[in-house]
C-alpha positions as CSV (number, residue, x, y, z in Angstrom):
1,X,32.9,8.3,-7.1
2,X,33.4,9.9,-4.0
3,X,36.1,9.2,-1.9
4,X,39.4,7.3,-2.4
5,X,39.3,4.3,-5.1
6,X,41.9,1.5,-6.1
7,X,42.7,0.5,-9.7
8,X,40.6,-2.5,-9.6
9,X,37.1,-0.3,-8.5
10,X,37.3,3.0,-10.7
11,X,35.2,6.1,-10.4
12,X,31.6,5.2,-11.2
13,X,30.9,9.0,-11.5
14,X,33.7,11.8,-12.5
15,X,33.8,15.1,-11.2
16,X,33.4,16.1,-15.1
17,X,30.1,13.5,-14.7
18,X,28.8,15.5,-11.6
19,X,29.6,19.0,-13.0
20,X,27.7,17.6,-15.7
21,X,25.0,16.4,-14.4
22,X,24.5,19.7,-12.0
23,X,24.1,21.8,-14.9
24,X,21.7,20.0,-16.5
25,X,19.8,20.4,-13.8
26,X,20.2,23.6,-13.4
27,X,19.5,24.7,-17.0
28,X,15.8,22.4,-16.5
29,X,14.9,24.2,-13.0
30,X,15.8,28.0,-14.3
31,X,15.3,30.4,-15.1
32,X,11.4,30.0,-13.9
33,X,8.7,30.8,-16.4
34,X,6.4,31.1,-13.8
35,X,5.0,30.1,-10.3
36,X,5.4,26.7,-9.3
37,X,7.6,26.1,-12.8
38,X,10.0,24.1,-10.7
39,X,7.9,21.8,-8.5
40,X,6.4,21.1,-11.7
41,X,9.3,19.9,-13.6
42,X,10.9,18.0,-10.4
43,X,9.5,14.6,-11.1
44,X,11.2,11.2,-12.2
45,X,10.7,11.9,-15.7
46,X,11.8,15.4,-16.3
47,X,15.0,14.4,-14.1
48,X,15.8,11.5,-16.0
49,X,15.0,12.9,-19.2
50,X,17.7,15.6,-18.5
51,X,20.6,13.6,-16.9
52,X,20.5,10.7,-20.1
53,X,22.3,13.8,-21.6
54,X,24.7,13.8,-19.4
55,X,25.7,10.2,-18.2
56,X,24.5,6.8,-18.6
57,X,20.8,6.1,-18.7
58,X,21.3,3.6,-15.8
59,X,22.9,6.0,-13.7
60,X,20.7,9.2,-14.6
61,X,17.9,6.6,-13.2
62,X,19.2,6.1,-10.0
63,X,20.4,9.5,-9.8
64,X,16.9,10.7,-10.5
65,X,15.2,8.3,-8.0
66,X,17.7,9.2,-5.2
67,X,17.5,13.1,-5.5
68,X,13.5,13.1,-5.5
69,X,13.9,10.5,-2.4
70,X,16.6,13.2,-0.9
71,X,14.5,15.9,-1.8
72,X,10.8,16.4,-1.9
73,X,11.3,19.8,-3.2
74,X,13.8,20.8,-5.3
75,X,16.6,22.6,-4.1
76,X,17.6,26.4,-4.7
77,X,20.1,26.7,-7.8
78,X,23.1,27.7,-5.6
79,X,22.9,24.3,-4.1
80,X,22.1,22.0,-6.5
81,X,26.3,20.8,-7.0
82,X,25.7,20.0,-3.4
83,X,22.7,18.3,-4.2
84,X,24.2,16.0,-6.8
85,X,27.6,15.1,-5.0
86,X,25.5,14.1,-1.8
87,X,23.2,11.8,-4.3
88,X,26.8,10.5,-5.7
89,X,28.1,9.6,-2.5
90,X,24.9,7.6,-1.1
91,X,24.9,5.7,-4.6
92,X,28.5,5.0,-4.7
93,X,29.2,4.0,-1.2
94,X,29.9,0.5,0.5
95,X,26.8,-1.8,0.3
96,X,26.4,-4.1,3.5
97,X,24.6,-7.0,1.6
98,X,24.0,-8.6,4.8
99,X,22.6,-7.6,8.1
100,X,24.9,-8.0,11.4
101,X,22.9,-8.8,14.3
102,X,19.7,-10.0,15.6
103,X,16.9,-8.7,13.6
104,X,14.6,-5.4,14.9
105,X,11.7,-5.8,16.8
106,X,12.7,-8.7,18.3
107,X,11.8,-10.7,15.9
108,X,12.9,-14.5,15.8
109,X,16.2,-15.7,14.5
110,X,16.6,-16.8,11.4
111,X,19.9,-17.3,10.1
112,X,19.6,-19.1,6.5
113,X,17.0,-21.1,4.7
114,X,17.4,-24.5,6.8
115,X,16.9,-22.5,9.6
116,X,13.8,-21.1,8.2
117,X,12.5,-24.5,6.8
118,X,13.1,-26.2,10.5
119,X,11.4,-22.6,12.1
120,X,8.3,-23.6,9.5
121,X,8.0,-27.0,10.4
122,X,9.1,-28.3,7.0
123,X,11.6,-30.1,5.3
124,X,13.9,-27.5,3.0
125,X,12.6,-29.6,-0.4
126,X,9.1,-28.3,1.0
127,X,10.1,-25.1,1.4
128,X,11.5,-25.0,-1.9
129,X,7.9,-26.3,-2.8
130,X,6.4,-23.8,-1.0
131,X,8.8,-20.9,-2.3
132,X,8.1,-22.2,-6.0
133,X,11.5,-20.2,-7.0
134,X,11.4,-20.9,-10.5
135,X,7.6,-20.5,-11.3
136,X,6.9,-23.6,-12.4
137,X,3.6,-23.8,-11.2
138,X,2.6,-21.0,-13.2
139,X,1.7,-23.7,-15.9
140,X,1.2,-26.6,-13.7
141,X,-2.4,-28.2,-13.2
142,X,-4.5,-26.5,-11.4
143,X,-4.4,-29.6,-8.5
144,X,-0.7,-28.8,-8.3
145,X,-1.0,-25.1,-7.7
146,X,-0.6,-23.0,-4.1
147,X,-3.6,-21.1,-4.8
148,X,-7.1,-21.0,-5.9
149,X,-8.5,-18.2,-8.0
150,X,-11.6,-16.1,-7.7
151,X,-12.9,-13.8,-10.2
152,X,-15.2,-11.1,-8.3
153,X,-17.0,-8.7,-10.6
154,X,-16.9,-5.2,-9.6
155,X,-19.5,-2.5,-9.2
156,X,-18.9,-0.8,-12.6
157,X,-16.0,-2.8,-14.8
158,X,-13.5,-5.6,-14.4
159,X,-13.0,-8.0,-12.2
160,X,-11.1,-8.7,-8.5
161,X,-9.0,-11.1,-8.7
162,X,-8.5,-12.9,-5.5
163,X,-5.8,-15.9,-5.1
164,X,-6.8,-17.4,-1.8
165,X,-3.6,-20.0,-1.0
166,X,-4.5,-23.3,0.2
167,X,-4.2,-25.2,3.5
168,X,-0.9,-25.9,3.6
169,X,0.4,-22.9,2.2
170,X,-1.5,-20.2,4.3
171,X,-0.8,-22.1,7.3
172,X,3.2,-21.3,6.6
173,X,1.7,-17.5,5.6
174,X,0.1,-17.3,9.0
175,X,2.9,-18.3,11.2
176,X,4.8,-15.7,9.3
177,X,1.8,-12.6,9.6
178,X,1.9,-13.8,13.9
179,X,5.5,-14.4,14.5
180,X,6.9,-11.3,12.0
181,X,4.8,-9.0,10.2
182,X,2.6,-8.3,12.9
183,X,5.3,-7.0,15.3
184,X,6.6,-4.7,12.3
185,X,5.1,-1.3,12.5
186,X,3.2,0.5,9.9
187,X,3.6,4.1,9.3
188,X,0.9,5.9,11.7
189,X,-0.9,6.9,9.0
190,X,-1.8,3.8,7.8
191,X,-5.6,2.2,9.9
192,X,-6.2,-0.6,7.3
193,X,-4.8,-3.9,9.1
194,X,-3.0,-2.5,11.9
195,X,-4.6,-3.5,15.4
196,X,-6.4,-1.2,17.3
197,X,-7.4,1.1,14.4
198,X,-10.4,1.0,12.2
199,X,-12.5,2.6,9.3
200,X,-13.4,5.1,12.3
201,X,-10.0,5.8,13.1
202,X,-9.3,6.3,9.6
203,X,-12.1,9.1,8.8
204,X,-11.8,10.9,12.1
205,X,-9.0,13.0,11.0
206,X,-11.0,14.6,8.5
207,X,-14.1,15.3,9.8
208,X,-15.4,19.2,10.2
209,X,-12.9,20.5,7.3
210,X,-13.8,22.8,4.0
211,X,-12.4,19.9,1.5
212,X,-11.6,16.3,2.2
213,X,-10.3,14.6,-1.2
214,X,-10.1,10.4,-1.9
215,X,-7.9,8.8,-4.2
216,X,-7.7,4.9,-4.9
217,X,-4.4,3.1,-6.0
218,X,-5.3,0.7,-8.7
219,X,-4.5,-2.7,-8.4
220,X,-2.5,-2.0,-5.1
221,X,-1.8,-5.7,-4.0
222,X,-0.7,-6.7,-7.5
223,X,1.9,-3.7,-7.6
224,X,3.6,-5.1,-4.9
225,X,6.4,-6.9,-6.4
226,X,8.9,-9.7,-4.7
227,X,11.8,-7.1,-4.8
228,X,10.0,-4.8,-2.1
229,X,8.7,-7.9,-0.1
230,X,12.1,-9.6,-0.3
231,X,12.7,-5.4,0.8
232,X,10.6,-5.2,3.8
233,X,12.3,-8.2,5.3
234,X,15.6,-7.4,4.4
235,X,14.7,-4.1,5.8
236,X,14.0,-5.9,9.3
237,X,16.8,-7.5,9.6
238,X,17.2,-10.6,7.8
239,X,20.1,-12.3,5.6
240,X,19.2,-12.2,1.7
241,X,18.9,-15.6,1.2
242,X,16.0,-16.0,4.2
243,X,14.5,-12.7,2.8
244,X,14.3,-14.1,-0.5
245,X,12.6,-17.0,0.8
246,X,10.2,-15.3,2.6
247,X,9.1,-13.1,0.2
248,X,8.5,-16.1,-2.5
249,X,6.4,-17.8,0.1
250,X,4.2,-14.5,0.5
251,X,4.3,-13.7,-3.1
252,X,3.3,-15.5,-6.8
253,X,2.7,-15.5,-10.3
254,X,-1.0,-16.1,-11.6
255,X,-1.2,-19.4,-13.9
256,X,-1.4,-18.2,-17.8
257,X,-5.0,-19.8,-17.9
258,X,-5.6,-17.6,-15.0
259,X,-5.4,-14.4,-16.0
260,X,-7.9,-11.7,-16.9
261,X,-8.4,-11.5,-21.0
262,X,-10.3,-8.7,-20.5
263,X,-7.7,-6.3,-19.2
264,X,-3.9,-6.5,-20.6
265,X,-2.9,-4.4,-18.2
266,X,-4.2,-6.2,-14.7
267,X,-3.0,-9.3,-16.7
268,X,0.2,-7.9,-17.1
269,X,0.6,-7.2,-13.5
270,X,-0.6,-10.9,-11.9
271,X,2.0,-12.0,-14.3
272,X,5.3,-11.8,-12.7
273,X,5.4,-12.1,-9.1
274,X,3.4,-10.1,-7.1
275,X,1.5,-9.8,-3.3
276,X,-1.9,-12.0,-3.9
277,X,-5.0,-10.6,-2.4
278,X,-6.5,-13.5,-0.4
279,X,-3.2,-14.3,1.3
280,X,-3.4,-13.9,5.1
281,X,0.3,-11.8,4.7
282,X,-0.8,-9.7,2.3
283,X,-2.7,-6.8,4.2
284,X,0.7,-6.1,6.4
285,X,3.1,-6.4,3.4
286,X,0.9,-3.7,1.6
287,X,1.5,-1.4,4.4
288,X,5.0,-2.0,5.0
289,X,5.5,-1.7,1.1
290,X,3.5,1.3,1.5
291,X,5.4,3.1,4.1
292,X,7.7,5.3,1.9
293,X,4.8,6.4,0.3
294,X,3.4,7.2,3.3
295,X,6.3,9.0,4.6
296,X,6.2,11.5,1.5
297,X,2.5,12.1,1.5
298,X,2.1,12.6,5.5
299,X,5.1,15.0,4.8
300,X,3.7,17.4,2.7
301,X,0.1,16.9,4.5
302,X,2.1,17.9,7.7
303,X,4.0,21.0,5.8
304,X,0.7,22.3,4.4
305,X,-1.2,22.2,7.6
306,X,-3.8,18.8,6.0
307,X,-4.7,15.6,7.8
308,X,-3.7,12.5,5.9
309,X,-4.6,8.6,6.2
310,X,-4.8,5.7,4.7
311,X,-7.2,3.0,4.9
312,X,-5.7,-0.2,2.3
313,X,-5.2,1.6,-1.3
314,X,-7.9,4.5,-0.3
315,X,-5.7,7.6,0.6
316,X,-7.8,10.7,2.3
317,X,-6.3,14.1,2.9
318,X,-8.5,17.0,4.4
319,X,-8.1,20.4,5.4
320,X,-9.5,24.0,5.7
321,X,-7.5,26.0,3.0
322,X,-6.0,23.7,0.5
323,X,-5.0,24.0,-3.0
324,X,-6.6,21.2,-4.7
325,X,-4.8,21.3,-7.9
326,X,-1.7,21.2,-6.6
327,X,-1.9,18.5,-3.9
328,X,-3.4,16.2,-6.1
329,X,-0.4,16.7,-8.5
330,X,1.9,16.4,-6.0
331,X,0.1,12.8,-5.1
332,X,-0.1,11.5,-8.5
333,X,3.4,12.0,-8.7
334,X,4.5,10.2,-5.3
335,X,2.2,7.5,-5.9
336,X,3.9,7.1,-9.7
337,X,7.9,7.7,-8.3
338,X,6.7,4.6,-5.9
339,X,5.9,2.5,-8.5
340,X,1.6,2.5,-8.1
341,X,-1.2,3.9,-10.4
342,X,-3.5,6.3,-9.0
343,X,-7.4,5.4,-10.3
344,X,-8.1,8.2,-12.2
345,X,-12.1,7.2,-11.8
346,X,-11.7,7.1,-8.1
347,X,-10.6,10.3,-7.5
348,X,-12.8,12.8,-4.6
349,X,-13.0,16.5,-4.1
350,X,-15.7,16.6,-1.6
351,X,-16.6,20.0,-0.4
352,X,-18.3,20.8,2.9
353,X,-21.6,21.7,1.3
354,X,-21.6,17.7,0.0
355,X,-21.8,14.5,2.1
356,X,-18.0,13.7,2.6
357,X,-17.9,10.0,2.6
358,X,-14.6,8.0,3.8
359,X,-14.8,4.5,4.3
360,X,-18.8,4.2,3.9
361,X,-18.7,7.0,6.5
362,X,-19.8,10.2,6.5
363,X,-17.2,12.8,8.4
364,X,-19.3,16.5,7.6
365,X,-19.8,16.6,11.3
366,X,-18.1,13.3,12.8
367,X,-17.4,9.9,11.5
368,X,-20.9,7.9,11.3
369,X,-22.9,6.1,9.3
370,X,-25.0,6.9,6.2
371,X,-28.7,7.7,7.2
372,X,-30.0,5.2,4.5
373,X,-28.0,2.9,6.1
374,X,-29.5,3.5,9.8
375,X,-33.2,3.7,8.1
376,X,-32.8,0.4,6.4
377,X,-31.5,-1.3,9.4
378,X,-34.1,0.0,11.3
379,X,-36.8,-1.2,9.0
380,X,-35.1,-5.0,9.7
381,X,-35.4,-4.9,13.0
382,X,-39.1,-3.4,13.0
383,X,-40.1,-6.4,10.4
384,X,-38.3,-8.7,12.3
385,X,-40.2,-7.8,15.2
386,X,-43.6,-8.5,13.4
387,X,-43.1,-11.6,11.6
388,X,-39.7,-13.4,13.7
389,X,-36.1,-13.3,12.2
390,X,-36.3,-16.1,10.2
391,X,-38.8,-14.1,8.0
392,X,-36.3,-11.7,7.5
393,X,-33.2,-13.5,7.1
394,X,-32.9,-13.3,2.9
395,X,-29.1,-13.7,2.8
396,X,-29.4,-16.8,4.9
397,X,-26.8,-16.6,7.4
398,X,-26.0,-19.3,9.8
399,X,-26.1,-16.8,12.5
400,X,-28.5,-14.2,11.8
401,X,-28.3,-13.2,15.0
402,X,-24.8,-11.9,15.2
403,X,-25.1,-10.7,11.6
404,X,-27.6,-8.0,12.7
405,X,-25.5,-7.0,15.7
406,X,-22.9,-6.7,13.7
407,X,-24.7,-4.3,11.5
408,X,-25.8,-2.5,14.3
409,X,-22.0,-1.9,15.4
410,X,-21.3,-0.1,12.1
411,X,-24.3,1.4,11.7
412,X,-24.4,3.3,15.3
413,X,-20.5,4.1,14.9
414,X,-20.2,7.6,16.1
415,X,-24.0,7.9,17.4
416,X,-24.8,6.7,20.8
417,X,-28.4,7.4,19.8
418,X,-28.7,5.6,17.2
419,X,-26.7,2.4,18.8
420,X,-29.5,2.7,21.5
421,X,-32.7,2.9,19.2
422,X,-31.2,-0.1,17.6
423,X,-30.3,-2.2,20.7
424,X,-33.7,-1.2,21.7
425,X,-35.5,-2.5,18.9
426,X,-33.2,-5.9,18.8
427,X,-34.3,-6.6,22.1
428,X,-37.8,-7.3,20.7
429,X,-36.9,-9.2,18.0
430,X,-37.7,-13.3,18.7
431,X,-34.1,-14.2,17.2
432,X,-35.9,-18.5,16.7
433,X,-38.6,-17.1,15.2
């Protein structure tokens, strides 16, 4: 350790341990074998697969995890001593296990958990209820559980799983998305769930460039663990004991009869405790969990002269002179270090000679709708117009109405021709017909 110790708190790392440690590292970064050898070999894996041979596996982990943290790239040979005893120092100093002072944003006061089960409106045997700490509901009847559970099938395999919570339980979720999470903000590059930004917002960036590339984090939501939501609220300013709290009340483990037979892996994930999808928290966690991530892929978008965003789990990067192979290695890898899955079948090199599609938008030339999707719309209204609404209301919605405006909003996004042939033709339609 770094620093002066007492005989009661001894060195967790030597100076033989560093010295160690730094040449290992050198030895894996050099002497090159060719361009782009090191970038190559500076990832989690390699790192931690060379310092086991120096200290304890433990250690060599957090070492590992620190230095890519530290440093994106890896540093020149001369300095990598420097490197280490810098990681050493962060690692070994002083934790301060509990915020001092109000939290950020100016955020309510919460000072422990009977503070927080009075701020709720509930007694703290409800809260503890609510918080389900020791996951007994996971094989409780399904009358007793928090949350009901949908199965969704998806376009080509699997399933969505979405745990919507009931009454009771999203109302305490709500009060926490209005009174916290929504005055906590996400990284800029994040548009999914943040106010005042949008699927149009999120493709702008990348219109009118050579390449725009999509990638897809599997199973986002159910990555999300209680450790970074307990994390984020830590991270605002909140004692452990409240953060804890209020990460079990966003956060929980699918009921064994629950869970997908059909995919060990998803299973694997809804298993221990995770964000649900269907929780009105949920979206704003994911991007506050996110925001590292973010961080480290805006980075390197910003160093290499590309445009990056994120909509949800869909990632977009775009520029004029890119290379392709590279960035998405250096993306896998991020998205790996920070603990996601990148969907290998989701994965978009979209060149400027083929419709570049973000978001159900197209960006070639400016972020707008399909033409299919204008074409088909248009069609509606003209039908409409012949034989009355009710005719062609197929989905049967209550308000079929504000259903086709609706459309019209998304289908005439970035086209103020198109919004007015479609208003036009709306006006005609008899909507009580």
């Amino acid at each position: 350790m770094v620093g002066k110790q007492t005989a009661a708190q001894p060195d967790r790392f030597s100076r033989n341990d560093i010295h160690r440690m730094s040449a290992v590292i050198r030895r894996l970064l050099g002497p090159p074998l060719d361009d782009g050898y090191a970038e190559r070999v500076w990832t989690r894996r390699e790192l931690n697969g060379a310092l086991v041979t120096a200290v304890d596996p433990v250690d060599a982990e957090e070492v590992a995890r620190e230095l890519l943290m530290r440093y994106p790239t890896p540093p020149p040979l001369p300095g990598i001593a420097d490197a280490v005893r810098r990681v050493v120092a962060v690692l070994t100093a002083p934790v301060i296990r509990e915020p001092v002072g109000p939290p950020r944003f100016g955020l309510p006061e919460i000072g422990d958990v009977g503070a927080l089960a009075s701020w709720l409106n509930v007694s703290v045997d409800e809260l503890d209820w609510f918080a389900d700490h020791g996951l007994w509901l996971q094989r409780a009847t399904p009358r007793l559980r928090h949350y009901r559970v949908t199965r969704i099938p998806k376009r080509h395999s699997g399933f969505r799983v979405i745990e919507a919570p009931k009454e009771r339980l999203a109302t305490l979720q709500r009060r926490i998305l209005d009174a916290i999470l929504a005055d906590v903000p996400a990284h800029p590059a994040a548009h999914g769930f943040v106010r005042g930004r949008s699927p149009y917002s999120f493709a702008a960036p990348h219109s009118l460039h050579d390449t725009v590339i999509r990638v897809d984090l599997k199973h986002c939501f159910e990555h999300i663990t209680a450790a970074q939501v307990r994390a984020v609220f830590t991270a605002v300013g909140y004692r452990s004991a409240t953060a804890r709290c209020l990460a079990e009340i966003c956060t929980t483990a699918t009921a064994f009869d629950d869970l997908p037979g059909d995919d060990p892996f998803h299973a694997g994930l809804l298993r221990g405790r995770h964000v649900p999808q269907g929780a009105p928290t949920s979206p704003a966690l994911v991007n506050l969990a996110l925001r590292r991530l973010d961080f480290r892929i805006a980075g390197y978008a910003a160093k290499n002269g590309l445009a990056y965003t994120r909509y949800g789990d869909d990632l977009a990067l775009s520029g004029d002179e890119m290379n392709v192979g590279q960035l998405l290695w250096v993306v896998r890898n991020v998205i790996v270090d920070e603990g996601f899955t990148l969907h290998p079948e989701k994965v978009r090199v979209m060149g400027d000679h083929q419709r570049q599609q973000l978001a159900g938008l197209v960006v070639n030339v400016g972020p707008r709708s399909r033409r299919s999707d204008f074409d088909e719309l248009k069609a509606l209204l003209h039908n409409a117009t012949c034989t009355g609404a009710r005719a062609q209301n197929r989905g049967a919605h209550a308000d079929f109405r504000a259903h086709v405006y609706g459309r019209i909003g998304w289908v005439a996004t970035g086209s103020a021709a198109r919004r007015r042939k479609l208003l036009a033709l709306a006006a005609e339609v008899d909507w009580d017909g």
